[in-house]
C-alpha positions as CSV (number, residue, x, y, z in Angstrom):
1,X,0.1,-13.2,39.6
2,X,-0.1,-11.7,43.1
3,X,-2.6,-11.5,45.4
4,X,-3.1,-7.9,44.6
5,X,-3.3,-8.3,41.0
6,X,-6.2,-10.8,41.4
7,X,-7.9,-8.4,43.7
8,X,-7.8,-5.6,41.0
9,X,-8.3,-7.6,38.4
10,X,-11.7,-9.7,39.8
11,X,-12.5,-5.5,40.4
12,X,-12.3,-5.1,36.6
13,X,-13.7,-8.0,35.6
14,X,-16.8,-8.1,37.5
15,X,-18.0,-4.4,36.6
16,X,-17.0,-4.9,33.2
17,X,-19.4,-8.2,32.9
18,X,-22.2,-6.4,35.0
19,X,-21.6,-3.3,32.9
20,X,-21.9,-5.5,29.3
21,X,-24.7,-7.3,30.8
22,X,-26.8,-4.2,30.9
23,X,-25.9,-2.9,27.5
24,X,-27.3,-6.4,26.4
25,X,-30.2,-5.8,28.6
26,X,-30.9,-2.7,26.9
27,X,-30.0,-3.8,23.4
28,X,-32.8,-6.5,24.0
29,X,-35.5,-4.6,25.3
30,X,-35.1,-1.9,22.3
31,X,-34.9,-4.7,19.8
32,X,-38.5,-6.3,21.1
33,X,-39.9,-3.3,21.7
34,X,-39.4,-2.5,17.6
35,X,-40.2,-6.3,17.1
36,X,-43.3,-7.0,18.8
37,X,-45.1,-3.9,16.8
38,X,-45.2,-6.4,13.9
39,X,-47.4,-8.7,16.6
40,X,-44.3,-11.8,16.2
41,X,-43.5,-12.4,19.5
42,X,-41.2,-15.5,18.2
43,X,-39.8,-13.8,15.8
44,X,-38.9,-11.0,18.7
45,X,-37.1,-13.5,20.7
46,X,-35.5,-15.3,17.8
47,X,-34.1,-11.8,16.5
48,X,-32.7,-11.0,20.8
49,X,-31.1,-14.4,20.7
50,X,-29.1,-14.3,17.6
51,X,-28.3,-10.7,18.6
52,X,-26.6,-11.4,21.9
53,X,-23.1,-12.8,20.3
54,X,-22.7,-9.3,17.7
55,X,-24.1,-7.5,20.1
56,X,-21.8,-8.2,23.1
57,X,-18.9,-8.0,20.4
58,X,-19.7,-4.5,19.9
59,X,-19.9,-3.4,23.1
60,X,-17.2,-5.2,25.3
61,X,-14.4,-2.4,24.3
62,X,-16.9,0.2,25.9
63,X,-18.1,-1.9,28.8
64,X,-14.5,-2.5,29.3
65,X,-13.9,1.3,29.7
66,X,-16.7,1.9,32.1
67,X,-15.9,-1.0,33.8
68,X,-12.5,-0.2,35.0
69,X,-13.4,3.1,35.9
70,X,-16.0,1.6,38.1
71,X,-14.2,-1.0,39.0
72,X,-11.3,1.3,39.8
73,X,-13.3,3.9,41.4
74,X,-14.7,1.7,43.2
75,X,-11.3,0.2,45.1
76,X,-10.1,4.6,45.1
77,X,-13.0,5.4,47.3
78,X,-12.7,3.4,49.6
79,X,-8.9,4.6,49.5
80,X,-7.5,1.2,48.5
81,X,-5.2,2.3,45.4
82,X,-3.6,5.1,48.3
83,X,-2.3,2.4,50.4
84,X,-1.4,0.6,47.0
85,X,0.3,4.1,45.8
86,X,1.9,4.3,49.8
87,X,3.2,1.0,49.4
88,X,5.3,1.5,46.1
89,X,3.3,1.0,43.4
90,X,3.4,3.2,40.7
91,X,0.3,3.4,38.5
92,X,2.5,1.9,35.4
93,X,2.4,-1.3,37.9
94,X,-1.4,-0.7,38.9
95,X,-2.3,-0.7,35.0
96,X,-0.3,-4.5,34.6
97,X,-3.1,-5.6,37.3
98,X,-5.7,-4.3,35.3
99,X,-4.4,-5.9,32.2
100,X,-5.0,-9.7,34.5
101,X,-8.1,-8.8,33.8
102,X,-8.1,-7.1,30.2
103,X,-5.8,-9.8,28.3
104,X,-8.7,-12.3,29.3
105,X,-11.4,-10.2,28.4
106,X,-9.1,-9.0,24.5
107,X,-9.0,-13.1,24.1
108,X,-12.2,-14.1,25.2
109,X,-13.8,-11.6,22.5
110,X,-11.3,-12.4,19.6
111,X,-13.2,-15.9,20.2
112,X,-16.2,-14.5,19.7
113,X,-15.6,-12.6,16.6
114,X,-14.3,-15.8,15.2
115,X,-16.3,-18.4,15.9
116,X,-19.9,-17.1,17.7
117,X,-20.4,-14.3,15.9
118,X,-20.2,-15.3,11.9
119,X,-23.1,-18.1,12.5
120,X,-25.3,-15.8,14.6
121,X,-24.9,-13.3,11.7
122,X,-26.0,-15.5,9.1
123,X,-28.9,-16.9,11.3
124,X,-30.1,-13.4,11.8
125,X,-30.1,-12.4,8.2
126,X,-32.2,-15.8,7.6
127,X,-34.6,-14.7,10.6
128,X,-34.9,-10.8,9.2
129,X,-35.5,-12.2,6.0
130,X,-37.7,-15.0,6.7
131,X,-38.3,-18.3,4.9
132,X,-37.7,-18.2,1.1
133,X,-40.0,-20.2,-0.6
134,X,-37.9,-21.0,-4.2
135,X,-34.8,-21.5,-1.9
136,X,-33.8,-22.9,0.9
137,X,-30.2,-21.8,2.4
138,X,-28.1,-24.0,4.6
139,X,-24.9,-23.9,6.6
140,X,-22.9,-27.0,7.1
141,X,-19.2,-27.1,8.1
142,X,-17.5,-24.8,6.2
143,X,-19.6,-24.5,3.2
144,X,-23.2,-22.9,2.4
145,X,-25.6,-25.2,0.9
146,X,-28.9,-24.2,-1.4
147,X,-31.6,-25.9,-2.9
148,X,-33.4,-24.7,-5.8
149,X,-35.9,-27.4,-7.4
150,X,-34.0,-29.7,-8.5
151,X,-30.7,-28.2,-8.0
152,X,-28.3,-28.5,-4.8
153,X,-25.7,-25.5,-5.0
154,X,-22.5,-25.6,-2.5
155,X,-21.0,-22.3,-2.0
156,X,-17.5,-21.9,-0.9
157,X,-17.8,-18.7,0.2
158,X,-19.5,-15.1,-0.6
159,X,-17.6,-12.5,-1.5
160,X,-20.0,-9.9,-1.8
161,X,-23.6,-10.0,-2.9
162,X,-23.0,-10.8,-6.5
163,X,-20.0,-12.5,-6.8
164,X,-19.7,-16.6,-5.2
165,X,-16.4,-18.4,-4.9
166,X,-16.0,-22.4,-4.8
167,X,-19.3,-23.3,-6.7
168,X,-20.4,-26.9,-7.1
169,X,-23.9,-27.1,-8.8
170,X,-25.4,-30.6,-8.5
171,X,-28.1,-31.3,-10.9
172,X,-30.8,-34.3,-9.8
173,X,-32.4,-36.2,-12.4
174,X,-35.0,-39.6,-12.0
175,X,-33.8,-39.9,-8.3
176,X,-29.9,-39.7,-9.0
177,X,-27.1,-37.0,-9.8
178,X,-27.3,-35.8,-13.7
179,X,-24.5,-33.9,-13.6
180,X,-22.0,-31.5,-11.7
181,X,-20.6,-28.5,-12.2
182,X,-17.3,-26.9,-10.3
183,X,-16.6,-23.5,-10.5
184,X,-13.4,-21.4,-9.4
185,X,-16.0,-18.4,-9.0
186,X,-19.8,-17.0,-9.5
187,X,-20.8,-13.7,-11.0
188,X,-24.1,-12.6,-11.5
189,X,-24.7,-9.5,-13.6
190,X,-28.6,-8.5,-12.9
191,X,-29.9,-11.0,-15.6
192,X,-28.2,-14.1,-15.4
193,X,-25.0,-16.3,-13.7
194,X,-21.7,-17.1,-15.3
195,X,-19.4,-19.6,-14.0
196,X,-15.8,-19.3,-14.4
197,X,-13.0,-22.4,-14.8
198,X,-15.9,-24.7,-15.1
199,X,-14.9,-28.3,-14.7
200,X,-18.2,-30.5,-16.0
201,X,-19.1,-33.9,-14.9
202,X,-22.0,-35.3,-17.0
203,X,-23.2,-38.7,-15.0
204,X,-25.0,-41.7,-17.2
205,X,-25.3,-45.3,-16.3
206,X,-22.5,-46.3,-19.0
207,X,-20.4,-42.9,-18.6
208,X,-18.5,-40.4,-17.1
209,X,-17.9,-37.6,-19.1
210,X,-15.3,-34.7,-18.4
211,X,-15.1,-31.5,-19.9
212,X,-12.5,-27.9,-19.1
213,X,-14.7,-24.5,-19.7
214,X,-13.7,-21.2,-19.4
215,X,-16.7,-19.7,-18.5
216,X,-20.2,-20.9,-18.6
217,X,-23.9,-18.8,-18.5
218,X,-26.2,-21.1,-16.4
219,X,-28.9,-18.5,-16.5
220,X,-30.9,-18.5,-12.8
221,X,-28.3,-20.7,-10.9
222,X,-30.8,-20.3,-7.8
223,X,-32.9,-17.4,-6.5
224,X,-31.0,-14.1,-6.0
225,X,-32.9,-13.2,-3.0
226,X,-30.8,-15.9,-1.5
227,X,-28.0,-13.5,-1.4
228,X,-29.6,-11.5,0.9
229,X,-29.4,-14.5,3.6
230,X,-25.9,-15.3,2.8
231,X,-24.1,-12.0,2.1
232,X,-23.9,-10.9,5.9
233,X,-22.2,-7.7,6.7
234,X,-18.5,-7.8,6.4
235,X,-17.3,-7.1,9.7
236,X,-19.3,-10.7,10.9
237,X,-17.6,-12.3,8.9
238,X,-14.5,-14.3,10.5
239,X,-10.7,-13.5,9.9
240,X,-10.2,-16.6,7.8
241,X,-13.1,-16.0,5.7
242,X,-12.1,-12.3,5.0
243,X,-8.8,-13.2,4.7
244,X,-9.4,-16.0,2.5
245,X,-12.0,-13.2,0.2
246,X,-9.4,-10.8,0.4
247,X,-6.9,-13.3,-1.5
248,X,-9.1,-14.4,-4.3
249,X,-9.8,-10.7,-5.0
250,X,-6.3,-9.9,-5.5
251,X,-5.1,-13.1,-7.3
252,X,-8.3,-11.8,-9.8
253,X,-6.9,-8.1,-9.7
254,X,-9.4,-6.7,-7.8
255,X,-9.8,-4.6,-4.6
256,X,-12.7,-4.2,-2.4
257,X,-11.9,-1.9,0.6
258,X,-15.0,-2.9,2.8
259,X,-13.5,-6.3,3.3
260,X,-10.4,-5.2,4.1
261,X,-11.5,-2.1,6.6
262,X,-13.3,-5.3,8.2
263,X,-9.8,-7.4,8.2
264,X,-8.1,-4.9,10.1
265,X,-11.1,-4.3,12.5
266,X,-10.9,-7.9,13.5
267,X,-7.2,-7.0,14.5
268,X,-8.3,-3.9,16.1
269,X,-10.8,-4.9,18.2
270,X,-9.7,-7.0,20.4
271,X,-6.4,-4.7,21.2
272,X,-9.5,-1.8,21.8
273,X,-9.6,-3.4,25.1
274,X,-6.5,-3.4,26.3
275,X,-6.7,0.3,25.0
276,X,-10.0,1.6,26.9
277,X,-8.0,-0.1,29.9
278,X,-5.2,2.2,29.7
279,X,-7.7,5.0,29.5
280,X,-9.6,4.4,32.6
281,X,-6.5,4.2,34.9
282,X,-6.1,8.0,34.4
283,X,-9.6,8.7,34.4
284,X,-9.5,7.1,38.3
285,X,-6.3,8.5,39.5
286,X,-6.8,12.2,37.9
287,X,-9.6,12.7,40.1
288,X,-9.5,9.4,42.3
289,X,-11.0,11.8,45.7
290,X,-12.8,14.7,43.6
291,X,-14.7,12.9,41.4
292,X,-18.6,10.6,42.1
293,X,-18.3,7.0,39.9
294,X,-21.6,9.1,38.5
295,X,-19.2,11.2,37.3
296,X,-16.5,8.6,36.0
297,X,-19.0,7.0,34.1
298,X,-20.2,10.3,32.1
299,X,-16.7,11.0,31.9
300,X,-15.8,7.6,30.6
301,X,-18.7,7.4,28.2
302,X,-18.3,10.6,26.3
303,X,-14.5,9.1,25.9
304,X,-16.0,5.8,24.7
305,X,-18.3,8.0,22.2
306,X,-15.1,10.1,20.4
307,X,-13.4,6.6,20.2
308,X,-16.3,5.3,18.3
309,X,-17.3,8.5,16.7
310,X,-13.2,9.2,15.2
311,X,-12.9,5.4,14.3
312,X,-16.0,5.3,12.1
313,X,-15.1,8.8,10.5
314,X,-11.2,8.0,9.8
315,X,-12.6,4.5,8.5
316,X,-15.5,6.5,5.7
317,X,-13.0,9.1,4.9
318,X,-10.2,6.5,4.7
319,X,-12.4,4.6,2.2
320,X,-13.3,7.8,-0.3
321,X,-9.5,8.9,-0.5
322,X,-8.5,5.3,-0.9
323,X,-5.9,5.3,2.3
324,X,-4.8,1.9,3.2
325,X,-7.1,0.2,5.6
326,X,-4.5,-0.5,8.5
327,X,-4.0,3.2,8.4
328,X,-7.8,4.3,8.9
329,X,-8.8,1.5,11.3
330,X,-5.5,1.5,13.7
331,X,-5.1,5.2,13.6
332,X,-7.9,5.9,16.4
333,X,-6.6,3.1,18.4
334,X,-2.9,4.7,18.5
335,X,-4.2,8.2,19.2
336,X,-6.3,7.0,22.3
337,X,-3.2,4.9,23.5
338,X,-0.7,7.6,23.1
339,X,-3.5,9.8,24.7
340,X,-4.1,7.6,27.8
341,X,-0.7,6.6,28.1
342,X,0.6,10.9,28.4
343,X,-2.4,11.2,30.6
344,X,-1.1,8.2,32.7
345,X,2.3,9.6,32.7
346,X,0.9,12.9,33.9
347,X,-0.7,11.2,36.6
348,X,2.4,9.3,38.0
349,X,4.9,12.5,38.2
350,X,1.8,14.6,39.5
351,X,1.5,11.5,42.4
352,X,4.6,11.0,42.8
């Protein structure tokens, strides 16, 4: 990395930070505002701080994008890219300084999709939903624990909001375990639970007995309004888990093209970045004397919008006609890339 590379780079970096700083700002301040109408000031700041991780996951790609054209704007006014343009650099080698700052920033919030923003989902359905008396709903390691009475149920994982994988139901009797239950899978069907390839433990002071079930109706295996805390939306959830989801559902024939859109958005986002990069280097150069940064920015965020706006509507209509997922959720991304990167070319032979 040369010097010049850290210099654009830092450029990036630090308006893209300031710039996601204030999106959080604002996403807090509209979140208490709707909060502290209920009079729960705790609640309020409970609901901001669980926000923050799925909130700056969100809105890095944009920040990203306003952030190099600040950042970039920034260094053409003061007519720092023309002695870097004067100096041989073509604007194919400006954009690999940019990207000493953007493949950072893609990592960085692939992290937090994986690892800060699942929890943080699941503690802010808990918080939205409150506490629930006839349940209580904990998670420890890689499993989800709830207690019902006398009952302590370990779920592997939620698949959606009526179907459970990896069940181990723990029945307590006179101080000690009664019995146990494993179970491949969950299923509840309005009325009641049935457990599928049911291994039962029945636990005595004399005995261990075994027994191989198909399937098993266990009636109210705990309160469904559990579900509600535990089924977070799909795009929170991490890659393993959705991957892992994904599997059972085909190895059980089924299909379920929420979690997969979600899949291929994990995979998405992060390359987004490197994407609304690309785009602002044109956005800078096309107009690097003409144009205010009041103007970049507009510019910059109505381009942010249509990325959001055609990603969202190739992703619903992708979902009614049944179109793989990979198709509806990278197909905005590789329109905006070959956009910004015809754009960039454009630039070069113009400057050149």
């Amino acid at each position: 990395m040369t010097v010049f590379d850290r210099y654009v780079a830092r450029h990036v970096l630090l308006s893209s930070l300031v710039i996601l700083l204030v999106l959080l700002s604002l996403d807090g301040l509209f979140t208490a505002i709707r909060e502290l109408q209920r009079g729960d000031s705790l609640r309020a700041l409970t609901l901001i701080a669980w926000r923050v991780p799925i909130s700056a996951y969100r809105y890095l790609p944009i920040a990203v994008l306003l952030g190099g054209v600040v950042g970039l704007g920034t260094l053409a006014m003061h007519n720092e890219l023309v002695v870097a343009r004067a100096a041989g650099a073509s604007i194919w080698r400006i954009y690999l300084s940019v990207l000493h700052a953007g493949i950072p920033l893609a990592i960085g919030l692939a992290l937090v999709g994986e690892f800060a923003v699942p929890p943080s989902a699941v503690e802010l359905q808990r918080v939205k939903h409150g506490n629930l008396d006839s349940a209580v709903a904990r998670q420890i390691g890689a499993g989800l624990w709830v207690r019902d009475g006398d009952r302590f149920i370990r779920v592997g994982g939620v698949v959606d909001d009526k179907t459970l994988r990896d069940v181990a139901v723990y029945e307590v009797e006179n101080g000690g375990f009664g019995g146990i239950r494993f179970a491949s899978r969950a299923e509840f069907d309005g009325a009641r639970w049935t457990l599928y390839d049911v291994e039962q433990i029945q636990l005595s002071t004399q005995s261990i007995d075994r027994a191989q079930v198909d399937s098993e109706q266990v009636g109210a295996l705990f309160d469904v309004a559990v579900l509600s805390t535990l089924s977070v939306d799909a795009r929170w959830l991490a890659i393993g888990d959705l991957r892992d989801n994904l599997r059972y559902l085909a190895d059980n024939g089924l299909q379920d093209s929420t979690l997969a859109h979600a899949f291929w958005r994990k995979i998405a986002t992060p390359l987004s970045v490197l994407v609304m990069l690309l785009l602002a280097v044109p956005m800078v150069f096309g107009s690097a004397r003409d144009a205010s940064i009041g103007q970049r920015i507009f510019v910059a965020s109505l381009a942010g919008l249509g990325y959001m706006l055609l990603n969202n509507v190739l992703v619903n209509v992708g979902q009614i006609n049944g179109t793989p997922a990979s198709f509806n959720t990278l197909a905005t991304l590789c329109v905006f890339a070959l956009f910004a990167a015809v754009l960039l070319r454009r630039c070069d032979n113009n400057i050149a």
